[in-house]
C-alpha positions in Angstrom: 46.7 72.4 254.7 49.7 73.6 253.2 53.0 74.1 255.9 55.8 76.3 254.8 58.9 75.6 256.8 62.8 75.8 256.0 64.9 72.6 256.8 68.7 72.6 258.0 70.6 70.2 258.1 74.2 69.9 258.7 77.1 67.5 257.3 80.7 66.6 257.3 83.2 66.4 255.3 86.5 66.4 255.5 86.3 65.9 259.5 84.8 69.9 259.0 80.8 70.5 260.0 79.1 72.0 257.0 75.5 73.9 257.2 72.7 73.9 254.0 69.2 75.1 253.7 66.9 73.8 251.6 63.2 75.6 251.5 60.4 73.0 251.5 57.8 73.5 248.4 56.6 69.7 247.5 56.4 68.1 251.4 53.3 68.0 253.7 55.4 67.6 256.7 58.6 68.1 258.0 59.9 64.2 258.8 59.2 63.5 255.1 61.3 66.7 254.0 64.1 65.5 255.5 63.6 61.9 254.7 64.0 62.9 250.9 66.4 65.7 251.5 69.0 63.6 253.1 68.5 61.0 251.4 69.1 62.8 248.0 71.5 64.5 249.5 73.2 61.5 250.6 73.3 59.8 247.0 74.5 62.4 245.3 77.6 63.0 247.9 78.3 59.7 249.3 81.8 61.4 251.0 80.3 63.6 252.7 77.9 62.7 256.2 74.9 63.9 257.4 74.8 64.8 261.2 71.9 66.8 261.6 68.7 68.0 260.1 65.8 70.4 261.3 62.8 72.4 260.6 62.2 75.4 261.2 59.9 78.2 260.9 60.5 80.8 257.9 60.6 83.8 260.6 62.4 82.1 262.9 65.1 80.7 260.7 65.1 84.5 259.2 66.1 86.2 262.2 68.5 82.8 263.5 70.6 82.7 260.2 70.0 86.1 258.7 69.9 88.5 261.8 71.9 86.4 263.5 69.6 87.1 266.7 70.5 83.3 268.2 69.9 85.2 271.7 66.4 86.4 270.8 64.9 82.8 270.0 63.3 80.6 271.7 62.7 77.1 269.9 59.3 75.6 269.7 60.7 72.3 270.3 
């Protein structure tokens, strides 16, 4: 069954907390998203440190990071 979800993750640099979204097209799941994500991620910008990551759900995220309705949501988790 195919799962559509948006993963977040953030990452430092510069002693400054960085956020990037990356839309999830070739994973089953969301561990193994972020497995390959960060660890891309992390070879192609080897100054720069990963804190963070998480999926979430495309209407959820939507209305988090586009709306900016952080009030309004209530995580699955």
């Amino acid at each position: 069954m195919f799962n559509f979800f948006i993963v977040t993750f953030w990452f430092e640099l510069n002693n400054k907390l960085y956020m990037k979204h990356f839309s999830n097209f070739k994973h089953k799941n969301c561990e193994t998203a972020i497995t390959k994500i960060v660890k891309d991620f992390e070879k192609k910008n080897p100054n720069k440190t990963v804190k963070a990551a998480k999926c979430n759900d495309p209407i959820i995220w939507f209305k988090k990071y586009k709306l900016n309705k952080w009030e309004q949501i209530k995580d699955k988790e």
